[in-house]
N, C-alpha and C positions, 0 to 999 in steps of 0.2 A: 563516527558512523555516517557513513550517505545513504540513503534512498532512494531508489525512482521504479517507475512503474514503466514499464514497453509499454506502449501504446499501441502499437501493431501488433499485441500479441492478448492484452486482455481482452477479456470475452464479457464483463461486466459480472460478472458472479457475486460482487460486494461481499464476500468473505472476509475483505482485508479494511473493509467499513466498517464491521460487524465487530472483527477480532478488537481491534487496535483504534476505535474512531478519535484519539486525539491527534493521529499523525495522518487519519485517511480520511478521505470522502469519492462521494462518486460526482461524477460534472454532470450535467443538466442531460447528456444523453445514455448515462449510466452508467460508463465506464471509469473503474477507478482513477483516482488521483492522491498524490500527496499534497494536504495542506501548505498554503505558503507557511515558509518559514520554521516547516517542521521538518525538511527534508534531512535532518542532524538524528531523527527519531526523536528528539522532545523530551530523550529517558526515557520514553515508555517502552517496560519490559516484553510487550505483546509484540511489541513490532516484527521479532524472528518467526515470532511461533504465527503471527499475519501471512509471512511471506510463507511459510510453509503452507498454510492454508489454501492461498491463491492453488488454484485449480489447473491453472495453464503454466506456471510458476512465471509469471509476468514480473513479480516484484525480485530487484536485486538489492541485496543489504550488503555495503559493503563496510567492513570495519570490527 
């Protein structure tokens, strides 16, 4: 599984901080991020039902 977040598309909603916090966080101006080194999803089962969450659907899961 990969992960990443558009940058140019999140709105900062933290949805996907909220759902899923062992693979997300938000950066210092509040727009989501994935964790270093969790960009694999980490196994966490949230990560789909995260990206569904995301409100702009910014997050892609691929895998």
């Amino acid at each position: 599984m990969r992960i990443s977040i558009d940058e140019h598309v999140c709105i900062g909603a933290g949805q996907c901080a909220l759902t899923s916090p062992q693979v997300f966080t938000q950066d210092e101006d509040g727009f989501g991020t994935v964790l270093t080194g969790r960009e694999d999803g980490a196994g966490d089962p949230l990560v789909k039902e995260a990206a569904r969450a995301c409100p702009v659907q910014a997050i892609t899961v691929d895998g």
